[in-house]
C-alpha positions as CSV (number, residue, x, y, z in Angstrom):
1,X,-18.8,48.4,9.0
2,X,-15.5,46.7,7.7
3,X,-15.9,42.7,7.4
4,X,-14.0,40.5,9.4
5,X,-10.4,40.0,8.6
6,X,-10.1,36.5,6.1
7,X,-7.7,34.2,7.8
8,X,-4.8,33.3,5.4
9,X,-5.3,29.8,3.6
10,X,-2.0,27.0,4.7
11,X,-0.5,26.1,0.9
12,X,-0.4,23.2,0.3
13,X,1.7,21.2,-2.2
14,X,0.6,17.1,-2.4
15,X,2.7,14.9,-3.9
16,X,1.2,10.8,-4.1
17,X,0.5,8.5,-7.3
18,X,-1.9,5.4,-6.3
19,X,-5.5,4.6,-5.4
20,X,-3.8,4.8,-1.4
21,X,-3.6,8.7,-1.9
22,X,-7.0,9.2,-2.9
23,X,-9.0,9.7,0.4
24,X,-6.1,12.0,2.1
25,X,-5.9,14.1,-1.0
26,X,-10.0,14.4,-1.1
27,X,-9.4,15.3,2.8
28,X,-7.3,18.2,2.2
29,X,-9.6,19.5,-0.7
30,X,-12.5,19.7,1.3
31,X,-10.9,21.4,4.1
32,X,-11.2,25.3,3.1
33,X,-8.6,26.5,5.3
34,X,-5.8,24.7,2.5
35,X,-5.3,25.8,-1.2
36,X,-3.8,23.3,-2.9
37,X,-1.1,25.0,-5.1
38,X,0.0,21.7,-7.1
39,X,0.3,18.1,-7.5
40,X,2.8,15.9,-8.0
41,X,2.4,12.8,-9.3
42,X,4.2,10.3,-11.1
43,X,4.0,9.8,-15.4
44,X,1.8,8.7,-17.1
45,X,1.8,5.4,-18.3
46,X,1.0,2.1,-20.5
47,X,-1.3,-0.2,-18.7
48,X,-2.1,-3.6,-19.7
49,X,-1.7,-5.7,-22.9
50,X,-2.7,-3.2,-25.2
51,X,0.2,-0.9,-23.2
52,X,-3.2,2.1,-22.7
53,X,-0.9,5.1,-21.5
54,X,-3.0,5.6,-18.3
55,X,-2.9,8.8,-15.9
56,X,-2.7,7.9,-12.4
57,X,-5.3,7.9,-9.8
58,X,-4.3,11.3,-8.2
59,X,-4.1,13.0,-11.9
60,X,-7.3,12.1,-12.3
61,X,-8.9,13.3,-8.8
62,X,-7.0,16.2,-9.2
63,X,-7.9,17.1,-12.9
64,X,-11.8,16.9,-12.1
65,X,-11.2,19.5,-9.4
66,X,-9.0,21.5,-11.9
67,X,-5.8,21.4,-9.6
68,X,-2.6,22.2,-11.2
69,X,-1.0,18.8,-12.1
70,X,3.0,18.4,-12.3
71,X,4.4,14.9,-13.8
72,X,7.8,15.2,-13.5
73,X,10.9,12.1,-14.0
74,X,13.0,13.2,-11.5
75,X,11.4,15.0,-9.1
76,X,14.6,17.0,-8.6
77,X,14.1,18.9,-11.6
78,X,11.5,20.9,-10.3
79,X,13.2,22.6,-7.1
80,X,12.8,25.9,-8.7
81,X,8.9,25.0,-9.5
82,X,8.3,24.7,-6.1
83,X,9.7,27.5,-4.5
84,X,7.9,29.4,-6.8
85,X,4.4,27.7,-5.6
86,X,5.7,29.0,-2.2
87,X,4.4,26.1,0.3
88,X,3.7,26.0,3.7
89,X,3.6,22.6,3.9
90,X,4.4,19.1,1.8
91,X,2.3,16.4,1.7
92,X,3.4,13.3,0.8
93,X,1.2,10.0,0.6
94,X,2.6,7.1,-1.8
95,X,4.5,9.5,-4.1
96,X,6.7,6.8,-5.1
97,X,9.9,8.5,-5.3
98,X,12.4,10.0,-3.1
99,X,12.4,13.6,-2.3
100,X,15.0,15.1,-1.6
101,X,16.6,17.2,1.4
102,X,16.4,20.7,-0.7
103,X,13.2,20.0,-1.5
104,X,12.4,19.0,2.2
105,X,14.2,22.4,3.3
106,X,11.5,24.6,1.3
107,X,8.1,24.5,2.8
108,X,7.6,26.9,6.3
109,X,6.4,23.9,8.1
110,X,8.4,21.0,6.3
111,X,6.9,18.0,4.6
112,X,4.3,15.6,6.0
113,X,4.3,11.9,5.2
114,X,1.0,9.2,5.6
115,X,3.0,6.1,6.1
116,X,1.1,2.9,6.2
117,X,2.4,0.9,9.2
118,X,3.2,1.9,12.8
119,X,6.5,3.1,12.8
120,X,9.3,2.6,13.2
121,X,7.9,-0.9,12.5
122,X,7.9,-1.5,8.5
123,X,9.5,1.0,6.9
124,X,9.9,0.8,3.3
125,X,7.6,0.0,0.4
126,X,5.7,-2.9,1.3
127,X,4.1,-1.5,4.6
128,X,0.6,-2.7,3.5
129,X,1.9,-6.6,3.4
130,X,4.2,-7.1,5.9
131,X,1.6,-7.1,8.8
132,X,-0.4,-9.8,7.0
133,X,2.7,-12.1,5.6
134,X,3.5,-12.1,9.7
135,X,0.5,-12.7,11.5
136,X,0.4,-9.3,13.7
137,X,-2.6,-8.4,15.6
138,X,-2.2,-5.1,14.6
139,X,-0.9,-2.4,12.1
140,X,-1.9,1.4,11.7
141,X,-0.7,4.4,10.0
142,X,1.8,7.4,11.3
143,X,1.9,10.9,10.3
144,X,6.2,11.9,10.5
145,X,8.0,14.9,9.5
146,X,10.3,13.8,6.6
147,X,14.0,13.8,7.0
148,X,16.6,12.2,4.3
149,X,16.1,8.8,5.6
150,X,13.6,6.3,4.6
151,X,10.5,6.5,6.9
152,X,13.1,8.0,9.7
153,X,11.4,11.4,10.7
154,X,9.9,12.1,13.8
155,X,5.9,10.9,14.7
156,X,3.2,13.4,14.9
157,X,0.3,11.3,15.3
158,X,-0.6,7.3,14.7
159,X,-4.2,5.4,14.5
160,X,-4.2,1.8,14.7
161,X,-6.3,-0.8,13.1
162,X,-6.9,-4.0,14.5
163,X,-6.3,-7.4,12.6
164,X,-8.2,-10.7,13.1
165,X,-6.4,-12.9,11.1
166,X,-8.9,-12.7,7.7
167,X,-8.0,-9.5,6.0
168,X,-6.8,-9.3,2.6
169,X,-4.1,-6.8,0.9
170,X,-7.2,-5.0,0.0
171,X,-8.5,-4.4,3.5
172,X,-5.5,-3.2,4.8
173,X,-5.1,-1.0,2.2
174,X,-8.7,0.6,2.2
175,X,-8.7,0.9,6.0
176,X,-5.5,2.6,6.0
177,X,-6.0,4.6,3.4
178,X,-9.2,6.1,4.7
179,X,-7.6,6.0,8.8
180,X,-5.0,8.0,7.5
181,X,-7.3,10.9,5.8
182,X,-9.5,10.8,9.0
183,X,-6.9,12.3,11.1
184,X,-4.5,14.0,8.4
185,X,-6.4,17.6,8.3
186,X,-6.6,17.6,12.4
187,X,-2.7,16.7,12.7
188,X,-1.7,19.1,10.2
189,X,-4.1,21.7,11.9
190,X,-2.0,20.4,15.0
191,X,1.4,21.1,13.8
192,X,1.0,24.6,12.4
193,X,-0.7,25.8,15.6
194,X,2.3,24.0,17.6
195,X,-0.4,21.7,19.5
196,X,2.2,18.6,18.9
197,X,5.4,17.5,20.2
198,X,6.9,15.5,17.5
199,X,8.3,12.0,18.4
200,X,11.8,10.7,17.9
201,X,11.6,7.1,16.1
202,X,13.3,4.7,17.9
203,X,15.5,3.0,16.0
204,X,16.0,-0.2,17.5
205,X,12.7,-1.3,17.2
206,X,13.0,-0.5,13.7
207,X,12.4,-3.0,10.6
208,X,12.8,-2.4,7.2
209,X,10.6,-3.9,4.2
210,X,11.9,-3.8,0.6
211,X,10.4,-3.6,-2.6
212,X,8.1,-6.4,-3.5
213,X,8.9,-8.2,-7.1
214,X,7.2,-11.0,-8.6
215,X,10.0,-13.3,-7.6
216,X,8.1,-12.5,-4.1
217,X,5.4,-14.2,-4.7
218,X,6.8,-17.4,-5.6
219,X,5.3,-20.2,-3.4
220,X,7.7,-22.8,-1.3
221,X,5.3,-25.7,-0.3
222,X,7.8,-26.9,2.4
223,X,6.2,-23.9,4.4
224,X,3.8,-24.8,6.8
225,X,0.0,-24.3,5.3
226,X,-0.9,-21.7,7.8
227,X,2.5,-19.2,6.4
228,X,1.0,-19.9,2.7
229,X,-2.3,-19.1,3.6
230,X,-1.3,-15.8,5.1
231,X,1.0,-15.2,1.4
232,X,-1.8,-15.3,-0.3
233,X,-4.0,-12.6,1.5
234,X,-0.6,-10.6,1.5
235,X,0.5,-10.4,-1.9
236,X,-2.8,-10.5,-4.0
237,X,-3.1,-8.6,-6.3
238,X,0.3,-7.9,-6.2
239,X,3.2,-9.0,-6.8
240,X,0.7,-12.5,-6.8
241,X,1.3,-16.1,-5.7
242,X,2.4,-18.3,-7.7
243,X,4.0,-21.8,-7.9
244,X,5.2,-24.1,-10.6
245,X,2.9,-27.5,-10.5
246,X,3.6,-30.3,-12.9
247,X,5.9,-28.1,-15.0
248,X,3.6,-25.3,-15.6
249,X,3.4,-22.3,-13.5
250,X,-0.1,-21.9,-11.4
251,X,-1.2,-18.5,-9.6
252,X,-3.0,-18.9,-6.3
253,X,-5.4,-16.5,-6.0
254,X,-8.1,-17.4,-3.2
255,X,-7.6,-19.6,-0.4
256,X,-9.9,-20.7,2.7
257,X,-8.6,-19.1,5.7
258,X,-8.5,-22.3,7.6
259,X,-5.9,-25.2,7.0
260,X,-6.4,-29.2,7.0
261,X,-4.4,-30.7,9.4
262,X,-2.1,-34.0,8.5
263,X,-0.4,-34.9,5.6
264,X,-2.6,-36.3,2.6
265,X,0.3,-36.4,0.2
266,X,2.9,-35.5,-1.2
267,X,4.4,-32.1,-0.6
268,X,3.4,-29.3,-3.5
269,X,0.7,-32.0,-4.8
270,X,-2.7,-31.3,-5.4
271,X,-5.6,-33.3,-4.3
272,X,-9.5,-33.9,-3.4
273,X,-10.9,-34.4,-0.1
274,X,-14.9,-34.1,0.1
275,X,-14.9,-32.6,-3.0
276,X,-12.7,-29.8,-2.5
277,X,-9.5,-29.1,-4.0
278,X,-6.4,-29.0,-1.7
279,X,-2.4,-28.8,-2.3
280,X,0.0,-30.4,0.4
281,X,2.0,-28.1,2.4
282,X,5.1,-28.8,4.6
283,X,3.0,-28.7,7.4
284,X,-1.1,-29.5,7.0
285,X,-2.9,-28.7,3.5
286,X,-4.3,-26.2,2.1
287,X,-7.7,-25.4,0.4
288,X,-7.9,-23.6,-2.5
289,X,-10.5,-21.2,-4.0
290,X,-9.7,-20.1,-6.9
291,X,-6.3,-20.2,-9.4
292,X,-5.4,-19.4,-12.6
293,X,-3.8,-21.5,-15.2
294,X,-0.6,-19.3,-17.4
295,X,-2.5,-18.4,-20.3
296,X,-6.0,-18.6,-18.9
297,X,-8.5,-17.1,-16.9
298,X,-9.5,-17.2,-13.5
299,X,-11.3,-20.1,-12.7
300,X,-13.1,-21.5,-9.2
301,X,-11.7,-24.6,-7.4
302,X,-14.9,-26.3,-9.0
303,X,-14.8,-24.9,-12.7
304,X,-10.3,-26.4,-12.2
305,X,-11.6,-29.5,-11.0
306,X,-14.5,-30.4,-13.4
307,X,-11.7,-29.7,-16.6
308,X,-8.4,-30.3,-15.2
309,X,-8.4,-34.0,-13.6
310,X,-5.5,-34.6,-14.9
311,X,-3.9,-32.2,-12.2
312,X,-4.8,-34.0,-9.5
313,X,-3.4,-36.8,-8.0
């Protein structure tokens, strides 16, 4: 008696750099109906101040399950690579680099993004801070067929996550990171088997984030207390706040998610009240946690207060 006939595996080629494309990546390896033919990932390179040339995060998943690892510069260099791994599908989570249109005309079934926002809202880079820096109530991620634009292609599936007002860059980006693996083998499933009816973007609802840069997290204490608070959930770790306070420049690191009403002081001024360490916004004041002196290390509202007096007003 002949076995049953093995159902072909879907080839996959993934292509993502950063801790974000971890859980979608271990999704797709533990699905048994894809073969993973390669990875693409960005260089390697020097972290930190002893410059420690450091894979990244999907190098390393990949490596421990022996996956064939491609680092290219330009990922245009390597057209010819990946016809030859013959694809059925792309899939793209926080590459960081833009593919392009003959590369997105090779696999049978295109090239599948996880975007981190609920599109066409936030496209771009900083997807992960935007919905915090703005107060939404919401924010989610989309599965899209790629097209040459930036985060233009049309919707195959979203999942939304709630907001409350509390979370932290680092929320957001766990949440999403691990919404977007939950449903990426299903939708994929989905698309091959033609169960899905892709979803032109709109794009006049559309809204476009750039690049963050350290200039970013500068802090403007005319803003009211309650914008500053939500900067500093959004941008830490990166690209930081930070603010220039009696000549030197100060990261913010940790504030309380609540803001003291009135004015105390003078605006971009720190001060105590109860004990507690607050700076003066342009509206109400804020408390602060924990900040960081250029040079030195992290230190709690108490530990700045017990050696830096002179700070205060």
């Amino acid at each position: 008696m002949s076995s049953p006939k093995e159902t072909k595996k879907i080839r996959i080629i993934f292509m993502g750099t950063p801790e974000f494309s971890l859980p979608g990546l271990q999704a797709l390896i533990e699905d048994k109906s894809f073969e993973i033919v390669g990875i693409f990932t960005q260089p390697d390179k020097p972290i930190g101040r002893k410059q420690i040339l450091t894979p990244p995060p999907v190098k390393v998943l990949a490596n421990e399950h022996h996956l064939p690892v491609f680092q290219p510069e330009k990922i245009k260099s390597e057209i010819e690579n990946i016809i030859n791994l013959v694809p059925d599908l792309i899939v793209v989570i926080a590459y960081g680099k833009i593919i392009p249109q003959t590369i997105l005309d090779i696999p049978t079934y295109g090239c599948i993004n996880v975007h981190a926002s609920l599109l066409p809202k936030y496209r771009g880079a900083a997807c992960l801070n935007a919905p915090i820096l703005n107060g939404d109530i919401e924010t989610g991620v989309t599965i899209m067929k790629m097209e040459a634009g930036l985060d233009t292609g049309p919707i195959l599936r979203q999942s939304k996550m709630a907001l409350n007002g509390k979370e932290t860059l680092a929320d957001a980006h766990n949440t999403l990171s691990e919404l977007g693996a939950k449903i990426l083998p299903e939708t994929l499933h989905d698309w091959i088997d033609k169960k899905i009816e892709p979803q032109m973007q709109d794009d006049t609802q559309a809204s476009f984030i750039k690049t963050l840069s350290k200039e970013d997290g500068k802090i403007n204490w005319e803003k009211s207390a309650e914008e500053i608070e939500r900067m500093v959930r959004a941008y830490n770790p990166w690209p930081g706040t930070w603010a220039e306070l009696n000549g030197e420049i100060i990261k913010i690191l940790n504030v309380k998610n609540e803001v003291v009403e009135g004015k105390k002081t003078e605006i971009g001024k720190l001060f105590l009240d109860n004990g507690n360490l607050l700076i003066q916004c342009g509206q109400n004041a804020l408390t602060i946690l924990e900040l960081q002196l250029a040079g030195k290390k992290a230190m709690s509202a108490k530990e700045f207060i017990n050696g830096y007096k002179d700070k205060i007003k």
